[in-house]
C-alpha positions as CSV (number, residue, x, y, z in Angstrom):
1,X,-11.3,-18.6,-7.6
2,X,-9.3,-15.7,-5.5
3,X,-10.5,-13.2,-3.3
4,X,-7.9,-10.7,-2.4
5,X,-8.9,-7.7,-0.2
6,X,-7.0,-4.7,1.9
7,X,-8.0,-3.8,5.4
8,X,-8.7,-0.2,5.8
9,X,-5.7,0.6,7.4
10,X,-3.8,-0.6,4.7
11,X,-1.7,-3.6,6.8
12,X,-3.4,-6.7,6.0
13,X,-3.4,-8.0,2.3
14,X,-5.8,-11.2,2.7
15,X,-5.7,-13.9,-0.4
16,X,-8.4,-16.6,-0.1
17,X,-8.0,-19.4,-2.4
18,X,-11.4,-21.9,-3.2
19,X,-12.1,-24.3,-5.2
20,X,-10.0,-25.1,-8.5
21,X,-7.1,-22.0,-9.4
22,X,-6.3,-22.0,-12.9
23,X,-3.7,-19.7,-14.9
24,X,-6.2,-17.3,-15.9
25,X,-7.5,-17.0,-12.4
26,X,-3.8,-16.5,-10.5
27,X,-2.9,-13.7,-13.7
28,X,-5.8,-11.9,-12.8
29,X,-5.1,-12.2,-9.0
30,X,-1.8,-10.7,-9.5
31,X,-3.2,-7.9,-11.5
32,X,-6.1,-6.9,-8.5
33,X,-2.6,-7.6,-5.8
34,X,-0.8,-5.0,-8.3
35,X,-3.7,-2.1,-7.8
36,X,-4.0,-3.3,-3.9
37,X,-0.1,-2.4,-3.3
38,X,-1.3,1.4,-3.7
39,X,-3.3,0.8,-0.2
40,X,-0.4,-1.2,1.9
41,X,1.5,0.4,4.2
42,X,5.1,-0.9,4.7
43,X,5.3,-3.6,7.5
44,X,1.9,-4.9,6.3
45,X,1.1,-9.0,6.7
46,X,-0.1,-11.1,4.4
47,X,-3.1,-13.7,5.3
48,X,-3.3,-16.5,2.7
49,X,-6.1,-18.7,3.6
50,X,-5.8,-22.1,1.4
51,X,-9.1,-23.6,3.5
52,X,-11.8,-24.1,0.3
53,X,-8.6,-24.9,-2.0
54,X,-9.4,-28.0,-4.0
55,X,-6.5,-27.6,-6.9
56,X,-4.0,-25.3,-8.4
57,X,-2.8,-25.9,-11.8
58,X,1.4,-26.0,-12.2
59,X,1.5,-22.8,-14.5
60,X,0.2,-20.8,-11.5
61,X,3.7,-20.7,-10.3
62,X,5.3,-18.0,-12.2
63,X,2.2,-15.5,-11.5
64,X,2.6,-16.5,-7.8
65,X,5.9,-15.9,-7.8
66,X,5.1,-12.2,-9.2
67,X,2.8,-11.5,-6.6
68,X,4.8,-13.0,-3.9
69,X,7.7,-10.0,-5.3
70,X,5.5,-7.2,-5.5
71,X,4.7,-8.6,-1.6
72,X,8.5,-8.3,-0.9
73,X,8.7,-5.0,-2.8
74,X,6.4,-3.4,-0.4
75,X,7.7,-3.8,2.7
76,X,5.6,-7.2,3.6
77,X,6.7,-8.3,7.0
78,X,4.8,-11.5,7.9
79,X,3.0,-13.8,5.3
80,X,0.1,-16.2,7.6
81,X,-1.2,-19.4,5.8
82,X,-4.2,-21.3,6.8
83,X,-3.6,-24.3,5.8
84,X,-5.6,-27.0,7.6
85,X,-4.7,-30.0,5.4
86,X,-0.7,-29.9,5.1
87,X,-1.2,-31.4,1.7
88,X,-3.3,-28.5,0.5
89,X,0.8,-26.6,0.9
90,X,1.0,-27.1,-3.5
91,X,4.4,-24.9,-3.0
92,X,3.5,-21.6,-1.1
93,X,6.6,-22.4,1.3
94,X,9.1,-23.8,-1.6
95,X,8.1,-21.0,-4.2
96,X,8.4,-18.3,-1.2
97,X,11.7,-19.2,-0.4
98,X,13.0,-17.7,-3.8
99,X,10.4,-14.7,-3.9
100,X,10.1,-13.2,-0.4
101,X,12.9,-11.5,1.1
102,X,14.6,-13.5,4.0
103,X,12.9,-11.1,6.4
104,X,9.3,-12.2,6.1
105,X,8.5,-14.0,8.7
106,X,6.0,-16.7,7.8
107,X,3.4,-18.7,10.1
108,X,1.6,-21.6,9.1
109,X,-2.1,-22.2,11.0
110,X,-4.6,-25.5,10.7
111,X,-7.4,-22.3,11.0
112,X,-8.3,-19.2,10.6
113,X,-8.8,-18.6,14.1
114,X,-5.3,-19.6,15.1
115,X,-3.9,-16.9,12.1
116,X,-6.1,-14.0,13.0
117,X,-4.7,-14.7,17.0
118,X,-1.4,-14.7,15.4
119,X,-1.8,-11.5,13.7
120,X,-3.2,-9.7,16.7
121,X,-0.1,-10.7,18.9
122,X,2.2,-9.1,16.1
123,X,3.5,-5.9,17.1
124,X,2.9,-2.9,14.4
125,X,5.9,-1.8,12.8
126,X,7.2,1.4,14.3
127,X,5.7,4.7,13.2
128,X,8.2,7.4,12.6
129,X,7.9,10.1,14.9
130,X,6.2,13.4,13.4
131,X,7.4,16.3,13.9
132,X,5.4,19.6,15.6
133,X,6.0,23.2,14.2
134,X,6.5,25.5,17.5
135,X,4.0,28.1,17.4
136,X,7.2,30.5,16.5
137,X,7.6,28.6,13.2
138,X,4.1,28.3,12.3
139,X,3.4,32.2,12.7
140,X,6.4,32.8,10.5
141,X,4.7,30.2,8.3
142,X,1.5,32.1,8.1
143,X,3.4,35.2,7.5
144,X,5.2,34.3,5.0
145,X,2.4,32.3,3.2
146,X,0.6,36.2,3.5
147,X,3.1,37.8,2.4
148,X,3.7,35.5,-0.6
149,X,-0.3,35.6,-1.7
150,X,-0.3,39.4,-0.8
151,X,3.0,39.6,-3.5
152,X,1.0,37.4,-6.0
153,X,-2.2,39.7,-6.1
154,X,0.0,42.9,-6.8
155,X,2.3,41.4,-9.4
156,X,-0.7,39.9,-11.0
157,X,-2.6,43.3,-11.3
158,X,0.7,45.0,-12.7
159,X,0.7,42.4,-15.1
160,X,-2.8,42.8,-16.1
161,X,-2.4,46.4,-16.7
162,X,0.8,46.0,-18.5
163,X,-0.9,43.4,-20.7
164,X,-3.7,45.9,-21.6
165,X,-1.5,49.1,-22.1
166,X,-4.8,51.2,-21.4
167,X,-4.0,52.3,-17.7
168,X,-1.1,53.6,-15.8
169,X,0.5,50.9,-13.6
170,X,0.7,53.3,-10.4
171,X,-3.0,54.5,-10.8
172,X,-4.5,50.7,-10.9
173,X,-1.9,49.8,-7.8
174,X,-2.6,52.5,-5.8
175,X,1.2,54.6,-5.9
């Protein structure tokens, strides 16, 4: 079984792994991961927790390796394993080396506790600055967006009394 989940803010993507993985369980993982990327910002982390993992079957691999690209494709900056049995590693670090981009930091933690004080000592990516109109600009803004609505309302009367053909146009507009 897989549980995968977004934070609200859209910068953790957590994967917990338990009990036996088959095929049909990492296919439909990588379909839920594939309507999750919608919620991840760029620069978001990846927290794979392998702790209740009891097997994975081989033919996981290629569906893994989908996810771990739509991962890359996004913007994923760090991926952060628990793994506290390094035998419970069935090819996360191998498979990732040909899948994420060489970027992607990656952490490996004996427990969740370790990973989440990992993640909180990460530093968010960057934001980009934003931009604030001067109150010149937004009154020409505001102007412009009457003058544009003011312009609608009279070209749509003119063509409401051209499409009847029952009234003069200058009567209904007012000339």
């Amino acid at each position: 079984m897989i549980l995968c989940n977004v934070d609200k803010a859209g910068r953790v993507l957590t994967m917990s792994y338990s009990q036996h993985v088959g095929a049909e369980d990492m296919k439909r993982c990588l379909g839920t991961v594939r309507d999750l990327m919608e919620n991840l910002q760029p620069g978001f982390f990846l927290l794979t927790d392998l702790s209740n993992l009891e097997s994975m079957e081989d033919s996981c691999a290629v569906d893994l390796g989908g996810i771990m690209d739509l991962c890359s494709a996004k913007g994923m900056s760090s991926v952060v394993r628990v793994i506290p049995d390094p035998r419970k590693d069935i090819g996360f670090d191998l498979i990732s080396r040909f899948h994420h981009d060489p970027q992607v930091r990656t952490q490996n933690h004996e427990s969740m506790a370790e990973a989440i004080k990992s993640l909180l000592g990460e530093e968010p990516p960057p934001e980009e600055p934003v931009e604030s109109p001067s109150p010149g600009e937004i009154t020409r803004k505001m102007e412009d967006d009457l003058a544009e609505a003011h312009f609608t309302v009279e070209a749509r009367k003119e063509a409401e009394v051209n499409e009847g053909g029952l009234v003069d146009p200058s009567i209904s507009l007012g000339r």
